[in-house]
C-alpha positions as CSV (number, residue, x, y, z in Angstrom):
1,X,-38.2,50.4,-15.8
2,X,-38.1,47.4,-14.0
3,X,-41.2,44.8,-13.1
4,X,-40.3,46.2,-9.1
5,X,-40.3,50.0,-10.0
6,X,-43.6,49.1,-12.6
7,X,-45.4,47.1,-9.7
8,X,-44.6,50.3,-6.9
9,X,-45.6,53.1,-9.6
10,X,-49.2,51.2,-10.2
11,X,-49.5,51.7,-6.0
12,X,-48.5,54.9,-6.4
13,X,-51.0,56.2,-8.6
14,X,-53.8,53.9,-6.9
15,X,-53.4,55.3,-3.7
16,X,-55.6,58.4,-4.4
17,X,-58.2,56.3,-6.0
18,X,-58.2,54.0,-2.6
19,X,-59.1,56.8,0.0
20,X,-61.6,58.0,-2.6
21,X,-63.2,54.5,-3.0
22,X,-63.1,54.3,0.8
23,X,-65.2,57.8,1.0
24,X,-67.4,56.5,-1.7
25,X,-67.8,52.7,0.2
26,X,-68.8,54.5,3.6
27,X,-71.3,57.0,2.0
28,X,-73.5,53.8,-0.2
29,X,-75.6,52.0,1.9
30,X,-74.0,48.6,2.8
31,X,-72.3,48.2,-1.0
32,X,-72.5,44.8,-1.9
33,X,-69.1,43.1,-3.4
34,X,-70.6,43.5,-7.1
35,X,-70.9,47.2,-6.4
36,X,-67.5,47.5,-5.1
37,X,-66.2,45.2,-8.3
38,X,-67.5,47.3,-10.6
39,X,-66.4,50.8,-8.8
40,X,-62.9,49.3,-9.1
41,X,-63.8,48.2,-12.5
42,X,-64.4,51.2,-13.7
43,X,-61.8,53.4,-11.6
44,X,-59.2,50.6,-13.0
45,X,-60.2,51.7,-16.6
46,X,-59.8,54.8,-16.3
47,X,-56.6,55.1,-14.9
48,X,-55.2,52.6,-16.8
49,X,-56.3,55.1,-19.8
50,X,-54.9,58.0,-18.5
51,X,-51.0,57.3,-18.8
52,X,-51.5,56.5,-22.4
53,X,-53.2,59.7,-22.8
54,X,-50.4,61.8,-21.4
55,X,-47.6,59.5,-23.1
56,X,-49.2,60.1,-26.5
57,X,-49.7,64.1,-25.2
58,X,-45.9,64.0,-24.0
59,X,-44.6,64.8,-27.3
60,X,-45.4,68.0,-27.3
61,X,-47.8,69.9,-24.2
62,X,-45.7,68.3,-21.2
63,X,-45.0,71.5,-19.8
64,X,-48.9,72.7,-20.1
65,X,-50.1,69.6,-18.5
66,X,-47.5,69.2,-15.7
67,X,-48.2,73.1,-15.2
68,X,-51.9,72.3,-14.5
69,X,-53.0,69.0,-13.5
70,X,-52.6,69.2,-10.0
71,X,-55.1,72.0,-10.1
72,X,-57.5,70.0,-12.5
73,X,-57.5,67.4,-9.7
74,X,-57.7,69.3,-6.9
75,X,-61.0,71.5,-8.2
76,X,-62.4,68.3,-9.3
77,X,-62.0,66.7,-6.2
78,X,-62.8,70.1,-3.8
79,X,-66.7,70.2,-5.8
80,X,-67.2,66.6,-5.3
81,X,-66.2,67.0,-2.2
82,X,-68.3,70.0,-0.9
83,X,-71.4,68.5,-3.1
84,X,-71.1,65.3,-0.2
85,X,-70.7,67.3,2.4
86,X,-73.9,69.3,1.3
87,X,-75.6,66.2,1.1
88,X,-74.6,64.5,4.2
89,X,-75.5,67.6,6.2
90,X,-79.3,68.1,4.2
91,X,-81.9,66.9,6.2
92,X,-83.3,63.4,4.6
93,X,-86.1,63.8,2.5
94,X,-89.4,61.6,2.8
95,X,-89.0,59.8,-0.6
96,X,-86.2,56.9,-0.7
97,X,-82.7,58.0,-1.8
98,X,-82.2,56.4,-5.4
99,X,-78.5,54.8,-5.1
100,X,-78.2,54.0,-8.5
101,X,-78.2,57.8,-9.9
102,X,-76.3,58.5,-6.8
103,X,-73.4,56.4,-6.6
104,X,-73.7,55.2,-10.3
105,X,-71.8,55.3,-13.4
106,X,-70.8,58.9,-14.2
107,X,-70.5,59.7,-10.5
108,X,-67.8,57.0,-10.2
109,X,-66.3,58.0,-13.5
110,X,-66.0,61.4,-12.4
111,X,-64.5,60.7,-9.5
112,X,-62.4,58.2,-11.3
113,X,-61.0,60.9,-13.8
114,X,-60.4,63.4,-10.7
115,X,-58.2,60.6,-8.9
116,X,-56.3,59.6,-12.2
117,X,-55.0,63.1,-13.4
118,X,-51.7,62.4,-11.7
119,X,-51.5,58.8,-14.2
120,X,-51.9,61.5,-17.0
121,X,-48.9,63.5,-15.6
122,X,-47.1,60.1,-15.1
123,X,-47.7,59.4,-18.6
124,X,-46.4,62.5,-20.0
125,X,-43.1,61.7,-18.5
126,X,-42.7,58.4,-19.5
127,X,-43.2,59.9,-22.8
128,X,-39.2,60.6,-22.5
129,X,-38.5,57.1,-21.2
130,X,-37.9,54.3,-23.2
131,X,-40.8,52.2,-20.8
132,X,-43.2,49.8,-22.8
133,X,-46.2,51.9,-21.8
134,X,-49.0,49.4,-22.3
135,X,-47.3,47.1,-19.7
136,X,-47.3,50.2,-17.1
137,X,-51.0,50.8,-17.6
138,X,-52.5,47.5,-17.0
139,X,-50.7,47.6,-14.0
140,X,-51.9,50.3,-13.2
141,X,-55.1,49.3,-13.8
142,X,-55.1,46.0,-12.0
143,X,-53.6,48.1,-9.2
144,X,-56.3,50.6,-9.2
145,X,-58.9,47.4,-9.7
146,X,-57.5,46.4,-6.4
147,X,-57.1,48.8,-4.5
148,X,-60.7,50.6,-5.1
149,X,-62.3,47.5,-4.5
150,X,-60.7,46.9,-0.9
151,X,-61.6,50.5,-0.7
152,X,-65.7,50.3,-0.9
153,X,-65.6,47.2,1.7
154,X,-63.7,49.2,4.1
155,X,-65.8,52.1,3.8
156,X,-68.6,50.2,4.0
157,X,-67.5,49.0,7.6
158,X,-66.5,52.5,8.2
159,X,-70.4,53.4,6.9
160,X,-72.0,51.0,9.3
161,X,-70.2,52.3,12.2
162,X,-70.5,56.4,11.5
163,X,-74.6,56.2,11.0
164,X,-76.0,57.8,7.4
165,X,-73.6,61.1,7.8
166,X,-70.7,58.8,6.7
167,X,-71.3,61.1,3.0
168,X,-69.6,63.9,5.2
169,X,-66.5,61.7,5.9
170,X,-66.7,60.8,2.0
171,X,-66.8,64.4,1.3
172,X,-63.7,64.9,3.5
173,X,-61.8,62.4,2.4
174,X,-62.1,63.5,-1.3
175,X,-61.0,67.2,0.0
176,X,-58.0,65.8,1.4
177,X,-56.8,63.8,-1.4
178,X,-57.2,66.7,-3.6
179,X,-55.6,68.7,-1.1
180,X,-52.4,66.2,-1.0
181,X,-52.2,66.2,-4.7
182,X,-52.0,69.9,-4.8
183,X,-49.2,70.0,-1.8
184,X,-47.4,67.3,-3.4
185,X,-47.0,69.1,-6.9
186,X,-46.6,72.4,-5.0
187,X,-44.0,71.6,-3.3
188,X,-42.0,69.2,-5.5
């Protein structure tokens, strides 16, 4: 592969992770630029991980992953999905909503893993490639990094302007791009 075709593939895969960072940035309240550093920090690691996961899995369980990891992304994404919408249509509880569990770590990571199947399906394939496969996933990475980042802010202007249901549009957004993965993989 060539630096072009390496540079477009790390977009590629960090599209998914961008719409989800965008539902993610709209339902926080105002994320600051640290919080939408280390979303991207940590969405960036993890699918930068992935491809080298599925490249060392290529050698032998291609056809079991490619036959399923649409669907592991797309149930993934459907529950996290529904469980924003739930929340964005609960009525608000007295006691002060605790961003830290909600948007934290393991949420992001989650959300992380359910955007980067695709990487691990990319990976698998380059398995059969002769492509230096480090290379392609810090690219990826620093793609993701990117891209996620940008995402938060935006949604955080998106946030500000839809009022405290934004979760809903969060929730929405994570349908879709599971949605699209499925199509894409089901129709390819």
């Amino acid at each position: 592969m060539n630096p072009i075709s390496i540079l477009l593939l790390g977009f590629a895969m960090s599209t998914d992770a961008f719409a989800a960072a965008i539902g993610k940035g709209a339902a926080m309240t105002r994320p600051r630029l640290s919080q939408a550093l280390r979303a991207g920090l940590i969405f960036g690691v993890i699918e930068a991980i992935t491809p080298v996961i599925g490249w060392l899995l290529g050698k032998g369980a291609s056809r079991y992953i490619e036959a399923w990891d649409h669907w592991i992304a797309f149930g993934l994404l459907l529950v996290l999905g529904l469980h924003m919408i739930w929340n964005g249509w609960k009525p608000d509880a007295d006691e002060p909503v605790d961003e830290a569990r909600k948007h934290g770590v393991v949420g992001l990571a989650i959300t992380g893993l359910s955007t980067s199947i695709d990487a691990l399906a990319v990976g698998v394939g380059l398995a059969f490639v002769d492509t230096p496969i480090a290379v392609v996933a810090v690219v990826i990475g620093l793609c993701t990094f990117t891209m996620v980042t940008l995402g938060v802010m935006l949604g955080r202007v998106l946030g500000g302007m839809v009022g405290k249901r934004a979760e809903i549009i969060g929730g929405i957004i994570l349908i879709g791009v599971g949605a699209v993965i499925l199509y894409e993989h089901l129709s390819a």
